[in-house]
C-alpha positions as CSV (number, residue, x, y, z in Angstrom):
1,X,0.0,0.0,0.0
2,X,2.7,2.2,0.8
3,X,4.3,1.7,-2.5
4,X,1.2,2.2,-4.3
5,X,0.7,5.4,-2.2
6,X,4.3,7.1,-3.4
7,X,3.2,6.3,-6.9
8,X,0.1,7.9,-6.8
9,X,1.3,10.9,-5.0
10,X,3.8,11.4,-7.8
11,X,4.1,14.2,-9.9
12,X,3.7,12.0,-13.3
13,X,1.1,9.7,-12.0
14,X,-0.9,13.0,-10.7
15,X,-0.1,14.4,-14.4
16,X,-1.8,11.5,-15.7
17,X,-4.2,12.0,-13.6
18,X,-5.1,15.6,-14.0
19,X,-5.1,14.9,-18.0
20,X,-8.2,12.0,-17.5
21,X,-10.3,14.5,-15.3
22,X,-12.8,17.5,-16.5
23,X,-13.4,20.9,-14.6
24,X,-16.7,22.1,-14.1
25,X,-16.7,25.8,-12.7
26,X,-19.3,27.4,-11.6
27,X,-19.6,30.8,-12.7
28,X,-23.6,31.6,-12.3
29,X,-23.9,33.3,-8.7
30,X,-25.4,36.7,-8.1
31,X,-22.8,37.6,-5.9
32,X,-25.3,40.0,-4.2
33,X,-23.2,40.3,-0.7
34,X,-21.6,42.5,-3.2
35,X,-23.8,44.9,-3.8
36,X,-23.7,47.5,-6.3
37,X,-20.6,45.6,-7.3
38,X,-22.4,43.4,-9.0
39,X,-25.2,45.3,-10.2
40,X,-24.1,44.9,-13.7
41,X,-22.0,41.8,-13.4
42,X,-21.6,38.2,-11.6
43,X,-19.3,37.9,-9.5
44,X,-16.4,36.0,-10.9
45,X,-16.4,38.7,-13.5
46,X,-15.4,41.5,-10.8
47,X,-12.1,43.0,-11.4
48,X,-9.8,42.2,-8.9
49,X,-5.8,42.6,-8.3
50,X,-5.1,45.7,-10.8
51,X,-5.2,43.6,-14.3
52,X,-7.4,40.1,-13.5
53,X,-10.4,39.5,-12.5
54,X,-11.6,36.7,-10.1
55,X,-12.5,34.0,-12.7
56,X,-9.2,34.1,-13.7
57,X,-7.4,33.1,-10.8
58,X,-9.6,29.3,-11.2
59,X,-9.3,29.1,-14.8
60,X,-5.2,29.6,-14.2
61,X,-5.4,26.7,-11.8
62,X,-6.5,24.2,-13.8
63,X,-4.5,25.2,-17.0
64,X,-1.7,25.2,-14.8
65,X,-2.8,21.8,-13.0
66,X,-2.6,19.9,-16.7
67,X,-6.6,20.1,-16.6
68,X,-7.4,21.3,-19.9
69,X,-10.8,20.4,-20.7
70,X,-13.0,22.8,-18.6
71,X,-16.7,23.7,-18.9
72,X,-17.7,27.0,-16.7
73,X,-21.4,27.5,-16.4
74,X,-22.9,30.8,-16.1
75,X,-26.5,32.1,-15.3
76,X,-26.6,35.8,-13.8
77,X,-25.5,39.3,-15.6
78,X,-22.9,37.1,-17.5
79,X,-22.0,38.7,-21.0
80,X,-18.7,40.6,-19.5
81,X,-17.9,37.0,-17.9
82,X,-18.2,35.2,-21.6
83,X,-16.6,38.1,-23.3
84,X,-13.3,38.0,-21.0
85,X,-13.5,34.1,-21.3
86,X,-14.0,34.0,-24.8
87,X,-11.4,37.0,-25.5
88,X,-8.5,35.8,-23.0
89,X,-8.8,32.5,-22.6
90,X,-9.0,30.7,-26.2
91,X,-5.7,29.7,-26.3
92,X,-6.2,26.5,-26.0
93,X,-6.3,23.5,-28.7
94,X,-9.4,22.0,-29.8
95,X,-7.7,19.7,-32.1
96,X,-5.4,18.2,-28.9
97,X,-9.0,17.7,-27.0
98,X,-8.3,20.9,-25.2
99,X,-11.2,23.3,-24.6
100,X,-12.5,26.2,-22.6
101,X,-16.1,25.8,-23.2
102,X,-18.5,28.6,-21.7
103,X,-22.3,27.1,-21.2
104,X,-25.0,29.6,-20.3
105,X,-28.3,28.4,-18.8
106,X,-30.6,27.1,-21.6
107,X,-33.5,25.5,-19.5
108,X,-32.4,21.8,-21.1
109,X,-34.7,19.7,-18.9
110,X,-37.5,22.1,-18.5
111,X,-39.2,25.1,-18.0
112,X,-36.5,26.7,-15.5
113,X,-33.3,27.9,-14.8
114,X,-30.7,26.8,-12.8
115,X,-31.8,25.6,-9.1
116,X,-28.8,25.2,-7.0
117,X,-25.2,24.4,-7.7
118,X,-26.1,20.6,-7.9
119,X,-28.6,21.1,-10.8
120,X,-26.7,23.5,-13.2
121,X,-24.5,20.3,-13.1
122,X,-27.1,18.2,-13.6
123,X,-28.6,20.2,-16.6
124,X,-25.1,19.7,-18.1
125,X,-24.6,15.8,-18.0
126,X,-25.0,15.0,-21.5
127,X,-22.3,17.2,-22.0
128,X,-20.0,15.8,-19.6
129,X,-20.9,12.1,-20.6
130,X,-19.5,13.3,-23.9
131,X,-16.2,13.9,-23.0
132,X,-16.3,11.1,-20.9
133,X,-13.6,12.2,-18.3
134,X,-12.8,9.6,-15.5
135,X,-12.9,12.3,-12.8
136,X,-15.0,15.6,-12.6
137,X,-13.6,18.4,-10.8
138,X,-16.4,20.9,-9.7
139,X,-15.1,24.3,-8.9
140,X,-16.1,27.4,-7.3
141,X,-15.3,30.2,-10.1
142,X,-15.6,33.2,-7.4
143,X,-12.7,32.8,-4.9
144,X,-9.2,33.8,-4.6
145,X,-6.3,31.0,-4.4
146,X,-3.7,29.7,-6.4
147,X,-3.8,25.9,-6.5
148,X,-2.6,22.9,-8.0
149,X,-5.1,20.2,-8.2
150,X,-3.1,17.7,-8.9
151,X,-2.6,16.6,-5.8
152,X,-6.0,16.8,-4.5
153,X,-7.1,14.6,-7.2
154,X,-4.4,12.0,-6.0
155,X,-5.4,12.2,-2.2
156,X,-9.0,11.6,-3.5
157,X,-7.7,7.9,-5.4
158,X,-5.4,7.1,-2.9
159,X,-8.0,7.4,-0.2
160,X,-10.3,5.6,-2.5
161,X,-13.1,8.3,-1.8
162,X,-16.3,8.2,-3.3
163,X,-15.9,12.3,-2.8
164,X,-13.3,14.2,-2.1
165,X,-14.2,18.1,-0.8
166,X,-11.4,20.9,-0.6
167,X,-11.6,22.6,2.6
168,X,-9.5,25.3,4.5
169,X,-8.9,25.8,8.7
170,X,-10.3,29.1,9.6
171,X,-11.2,30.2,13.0
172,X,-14.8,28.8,14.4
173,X,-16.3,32.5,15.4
174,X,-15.3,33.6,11.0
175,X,-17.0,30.3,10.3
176,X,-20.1,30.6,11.8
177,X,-23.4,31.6,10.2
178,X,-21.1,32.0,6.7
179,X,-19.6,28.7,5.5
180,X,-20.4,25.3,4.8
181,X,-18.4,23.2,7.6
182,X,-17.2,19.6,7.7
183,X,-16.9,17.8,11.0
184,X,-14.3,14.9,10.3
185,X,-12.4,12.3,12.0
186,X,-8.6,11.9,12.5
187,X,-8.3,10.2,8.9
188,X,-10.4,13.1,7.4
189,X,-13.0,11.0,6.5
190,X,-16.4,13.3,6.4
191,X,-19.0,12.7,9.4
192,X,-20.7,15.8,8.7
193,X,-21.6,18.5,6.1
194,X,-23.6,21.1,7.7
195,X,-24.3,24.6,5.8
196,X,-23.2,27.5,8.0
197,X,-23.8,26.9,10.9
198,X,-24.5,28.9,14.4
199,X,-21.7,26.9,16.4
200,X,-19.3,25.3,13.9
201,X,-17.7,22.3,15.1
202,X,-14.4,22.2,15.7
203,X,-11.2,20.6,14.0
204,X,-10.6,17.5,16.2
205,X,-7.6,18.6,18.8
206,X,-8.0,22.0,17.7
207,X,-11.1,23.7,19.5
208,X,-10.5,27.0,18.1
209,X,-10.6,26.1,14.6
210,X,-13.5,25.2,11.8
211,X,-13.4,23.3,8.5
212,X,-14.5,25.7,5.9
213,X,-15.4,23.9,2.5
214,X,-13.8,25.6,-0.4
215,X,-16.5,24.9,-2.9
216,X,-14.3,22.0,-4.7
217,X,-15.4,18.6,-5.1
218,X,-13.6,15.8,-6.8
219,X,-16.2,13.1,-8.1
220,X,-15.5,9.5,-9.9
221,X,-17.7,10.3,-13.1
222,X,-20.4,7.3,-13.0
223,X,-20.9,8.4,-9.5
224,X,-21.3,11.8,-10.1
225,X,-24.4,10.8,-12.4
226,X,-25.9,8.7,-10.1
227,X,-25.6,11.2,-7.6
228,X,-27.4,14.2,-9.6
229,X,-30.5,11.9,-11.1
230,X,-30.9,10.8,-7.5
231,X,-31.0,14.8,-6.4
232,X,-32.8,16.1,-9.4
233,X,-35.8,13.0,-8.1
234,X,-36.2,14.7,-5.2
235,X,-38.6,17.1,-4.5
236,X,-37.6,18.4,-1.2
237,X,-34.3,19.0,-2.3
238,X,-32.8,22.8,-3.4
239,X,-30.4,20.9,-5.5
240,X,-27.5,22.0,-3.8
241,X,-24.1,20.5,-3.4
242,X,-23.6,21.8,0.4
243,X,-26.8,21.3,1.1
244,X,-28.2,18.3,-0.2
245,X,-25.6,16.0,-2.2
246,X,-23.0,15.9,-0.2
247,X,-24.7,15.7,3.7
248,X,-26.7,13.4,1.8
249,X,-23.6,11.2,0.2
250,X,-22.0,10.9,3.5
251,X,-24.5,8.6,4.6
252,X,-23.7,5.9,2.5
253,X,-20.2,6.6,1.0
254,X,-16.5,7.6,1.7
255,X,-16.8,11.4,1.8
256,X,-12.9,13.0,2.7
257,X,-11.5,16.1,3.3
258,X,-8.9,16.9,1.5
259,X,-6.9,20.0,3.5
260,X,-5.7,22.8,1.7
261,X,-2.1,22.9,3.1
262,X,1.4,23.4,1.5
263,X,2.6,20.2,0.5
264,X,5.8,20.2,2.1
265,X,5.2,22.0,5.4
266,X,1.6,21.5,6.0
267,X,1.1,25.2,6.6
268,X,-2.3,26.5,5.4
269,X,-2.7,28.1,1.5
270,X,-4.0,31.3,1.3
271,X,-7.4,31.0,0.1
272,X,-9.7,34.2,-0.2
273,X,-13.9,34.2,0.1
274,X,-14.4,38.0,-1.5
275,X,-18.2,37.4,-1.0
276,X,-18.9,40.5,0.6
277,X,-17.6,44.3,-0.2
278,X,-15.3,44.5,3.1
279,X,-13.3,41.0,2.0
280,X,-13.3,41.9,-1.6
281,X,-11.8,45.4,-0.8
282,X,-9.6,43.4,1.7
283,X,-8.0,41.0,-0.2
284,X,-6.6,43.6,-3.0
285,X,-5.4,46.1,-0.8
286,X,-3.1,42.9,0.9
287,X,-1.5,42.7,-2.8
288,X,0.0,46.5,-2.2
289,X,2.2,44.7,1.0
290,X,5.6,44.5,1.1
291,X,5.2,40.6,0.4
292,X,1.4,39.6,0.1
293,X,0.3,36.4,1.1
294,X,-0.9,35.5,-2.7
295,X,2.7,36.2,-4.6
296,X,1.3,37.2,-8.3
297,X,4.6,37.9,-9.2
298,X,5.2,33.7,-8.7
299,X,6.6,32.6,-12.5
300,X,6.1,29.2,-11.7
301,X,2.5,29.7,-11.2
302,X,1.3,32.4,-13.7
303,X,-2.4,33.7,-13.7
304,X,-3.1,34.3,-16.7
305,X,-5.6,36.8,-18.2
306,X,-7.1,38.8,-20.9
307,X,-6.4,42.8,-20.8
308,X,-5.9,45.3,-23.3
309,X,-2.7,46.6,-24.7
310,X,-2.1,49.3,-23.1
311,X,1.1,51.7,-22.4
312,X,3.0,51.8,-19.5
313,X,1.8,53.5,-16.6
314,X,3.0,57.2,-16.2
315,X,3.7,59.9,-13.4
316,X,3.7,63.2,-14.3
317,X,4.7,66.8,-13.2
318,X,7.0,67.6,-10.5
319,X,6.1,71.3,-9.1
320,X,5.4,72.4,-5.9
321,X,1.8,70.3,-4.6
322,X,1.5,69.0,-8.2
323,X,3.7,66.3,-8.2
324,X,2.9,62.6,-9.5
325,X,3.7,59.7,-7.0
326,X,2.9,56.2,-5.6
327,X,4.1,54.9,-2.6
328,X,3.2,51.2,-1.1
329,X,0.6,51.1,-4.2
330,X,0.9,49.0,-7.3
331,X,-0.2,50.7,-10.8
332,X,-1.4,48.9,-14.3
333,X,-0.8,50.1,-17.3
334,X,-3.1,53.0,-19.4
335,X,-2.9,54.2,-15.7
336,X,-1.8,58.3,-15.6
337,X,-1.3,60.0,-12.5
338,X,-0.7,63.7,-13.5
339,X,0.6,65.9,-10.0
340,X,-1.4,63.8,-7.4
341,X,-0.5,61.5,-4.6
342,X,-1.2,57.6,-4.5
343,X,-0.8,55.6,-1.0
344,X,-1.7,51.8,-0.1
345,X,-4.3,52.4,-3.1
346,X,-4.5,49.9,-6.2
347,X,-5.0,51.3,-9.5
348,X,-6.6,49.4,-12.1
349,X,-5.7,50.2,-15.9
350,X,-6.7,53.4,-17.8
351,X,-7.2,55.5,-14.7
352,X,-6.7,58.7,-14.5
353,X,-6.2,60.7,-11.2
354,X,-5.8,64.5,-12.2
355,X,-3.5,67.5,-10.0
356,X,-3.7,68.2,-6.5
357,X,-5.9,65.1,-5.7
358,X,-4.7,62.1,-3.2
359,X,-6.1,58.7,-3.0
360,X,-5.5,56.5,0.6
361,X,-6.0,52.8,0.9
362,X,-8.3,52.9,-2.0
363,X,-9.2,50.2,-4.7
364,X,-9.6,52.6,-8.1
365,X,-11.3,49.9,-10.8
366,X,-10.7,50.2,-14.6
367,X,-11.5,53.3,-16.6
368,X,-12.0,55.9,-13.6
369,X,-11.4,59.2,-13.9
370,X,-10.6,61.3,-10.9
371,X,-10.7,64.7,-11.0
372,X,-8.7,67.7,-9.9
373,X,-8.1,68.3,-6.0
374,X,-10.3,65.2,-5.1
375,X,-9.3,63.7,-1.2
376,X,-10.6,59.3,-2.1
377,X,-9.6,57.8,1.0
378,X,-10.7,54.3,2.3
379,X,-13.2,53.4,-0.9
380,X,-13.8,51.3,-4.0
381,X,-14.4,53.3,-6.6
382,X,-16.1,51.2,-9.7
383,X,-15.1,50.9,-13.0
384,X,-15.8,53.8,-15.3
385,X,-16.9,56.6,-13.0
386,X,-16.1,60.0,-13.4
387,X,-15.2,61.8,-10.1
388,X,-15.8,65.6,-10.1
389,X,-13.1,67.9,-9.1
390,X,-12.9,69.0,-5.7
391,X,-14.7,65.4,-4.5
392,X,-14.5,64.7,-1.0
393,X,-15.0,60.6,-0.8
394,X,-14.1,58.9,2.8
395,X,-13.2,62.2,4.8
396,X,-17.3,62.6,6.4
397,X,-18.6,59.9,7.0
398,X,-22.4,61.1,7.1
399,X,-21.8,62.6,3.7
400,X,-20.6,59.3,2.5
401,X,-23.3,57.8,4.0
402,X,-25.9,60.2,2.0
403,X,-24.3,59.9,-1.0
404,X,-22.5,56.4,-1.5
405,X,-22.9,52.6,0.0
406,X,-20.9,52.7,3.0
407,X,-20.1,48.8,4.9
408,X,-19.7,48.4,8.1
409,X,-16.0,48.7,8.3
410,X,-16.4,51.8,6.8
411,X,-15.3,51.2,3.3
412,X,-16.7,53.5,0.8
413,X,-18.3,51.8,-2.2
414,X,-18.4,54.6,-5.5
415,X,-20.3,53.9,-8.4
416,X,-20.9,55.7,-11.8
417,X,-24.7,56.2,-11.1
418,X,-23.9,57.6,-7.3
419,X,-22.3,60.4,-9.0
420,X,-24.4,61.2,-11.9
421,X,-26.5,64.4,-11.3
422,X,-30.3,64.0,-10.4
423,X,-31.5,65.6,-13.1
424,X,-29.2,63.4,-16.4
């Protein structure tokens, strides 16, 4: 056994591996803990990290995992997803079996959309039974992480698990009332799959800690299909995969955990939720750090992406109070900042921050222009909004609150509309 083990968990064996199974991402939510983020958009399609946006950090995954046959299904506000899919990511060769395939909802076995995770699957089996994978990998597309799935899909056949489900340690009082959590014994085999719970339970030997499910299931194809008729039978059922297939599954099969740890030292992988405005606005301004957590700078790991060509990014004028800087920030390209002052901000591409204005710990989306003498501290300011000169955003809190969506950490969420005059 322990020979077979070392085989499995070797990197050509998990190659071969990777190569026999198909990804299934799920790219349909409404993302509506975002807000007016999402008022135009699903979720995976938010920008995020200066030049990406979320999708992309799941899609790099698996292209760089060797899984190259990947479906992603989409339901909600989803044209700017398909277009970035369809502009960045069809690299990829049809003629070697490879494929990126984007699959909106298309009512295929009746008169409704998508249910629940477990049935936008389900409406999609005659397209996985053509491709016939051995292994079907379904994904969350709207989190941020970088990881190789290689070995997850080895733990889940040397465990011989019927399902295998990604999960990460976080601490019991973040867990509760927000994630799916797994209760499991010593040998990670699932007892439990209950969906956000009041009082998580607690990693055994660890009190202080939850298992938080990631999303990610591994599934042994046939299975998979019995699984979803079975689901798609029942009435009572929402047709979700935390909610229904899996507690369900654990019943009767070998349900594991499969942790989301550094190989070598067993130390947890960062892994983002940027379900609400305060974790989305969170997680970028980490990136501006010294040495972030996620290293997108990490050749061996590349996420890859679709942008436009655009020029370097330029600082301009050096006189007096007009003078062009960026400390602790990072800048994309198209970006201009012409006599103002960038701190701990991150500046997507084609901005434009004009004289005499500053912008503090601020996440400043594609396409915005900001005025002249604006003060932008503390805020997400949406893609394609125009900012007024002399605009005061984060500095009064009840004017922000008249004004603009405000969180309760205090970030300040800008959008285009929030700014237009009453009257246009």
């Amino acid at each position: 056994m322990a020979k077979q083990a070392a085989r499995v968990s070797s990197g050509r064996y998990v190659s071969r591996l990777t190569s026999g199974a198909l990804a299934v991402i799920m790219a349909g939510g409404r993302g509506e803990r975002l807000g007016p983020l999402t008022a135009n958009r699903c979720k995976p399609a938010a920008p995020f990290g200066g030049k990406f946006r979320i999708i992309d950090f799941v899609l790099s995954n698996c292209v760089n995992s060797g899984i190259r046959q990947v479906m992603v299904l989409t339901q909600y506000k989803a044209q700017s997803l398909i277009q970035h899919v369809e502009r960045g990511w069809g690299f990829l060769r049809g003629e070697f079996g490879e494929f990126i395939d984007v699959i909106p909802a298309q009512q295929q076995i009746g008169a409704h959309w998508y249910l629940g995770t477990a049935d936008s699957v389900y409406q999609n089996l005659e397209e996985i039974r053509h491709h016939r994978p051995k292994y079907v990998l379904v994904l969350a597309g709207d989190h941020i992480y970088k990881m190789d799935y290689g070995p997850m899909i080895a733990y889940h056949v040397e465990k011989g698990a019927d399902i295998t489900v990604g999960v990460v340690e976080v601490a019991r009082e973040t867990a509760a009332g927000a994630f799916g959590v797994l209760t499991v014994r010593e040998s990670n085999l699932v007892t439990r799959f209950t969906e956000k719970p009041a009082e998580p339970d607690p990693v055994p030997g660890r009190p202080d800690r939850a298992l938080a499910s990631m999303g990610i299931y591994v599934f042994n194809t046939p299975l998979l299909e019995k699984l979803l008729l079975a689901d798609a039978a029942d009435s009572a059922s929402k047709h979700d995969f935390g909610r229904n297939v899996v507690p369900k599954a654990i019943e009767n099969l070998q349900v594991f955990a499969y942790p989301f740890q550094d190989v070598a030292t067993r130390a947890q992988n960062y892994w983002r939720d940027v379900g609400t405005i305060d974790a989305y606005y969170e997680a970028n301004l980490e990136l501006v750090h010294v040495a972030p957590e996620l290293n997108i700078y990490d050749a061996e790991w590349p996420i890859w992406t679709y942008q436009l060509q655009q020029p370097p990014a330029k600082f301009v004028l050096d006189d007096g109070e007009r003078v062009g800087t960026a400390i602790n920030s990072m800048v994309a390209g198209g970006a201009i900042i012409s006599g103002a002052r960038i701190s701990e901000s991150l500046i997507f591409s084609n901005v434009r921050v004009n004289e005499r204005s500053t912008v503090h710990r601020s996440v400043i989306l594609p396409s915005v222009s900001i005025g002249r003498g604006c003060t932008i501290r503390n805020a997400i300011v949406d893609e394609g909004t125009t900012v007024p000169d002399g605009t005061r955003i984060g500095v009064d809190a009840a004017e922000d609150r008249a004004r603009f969506f405000v969180t309760e950490r205090g970030v300040v969420l800008v959008t285009a509309g929030m700014l237009r005059p009453a009257d246009a």
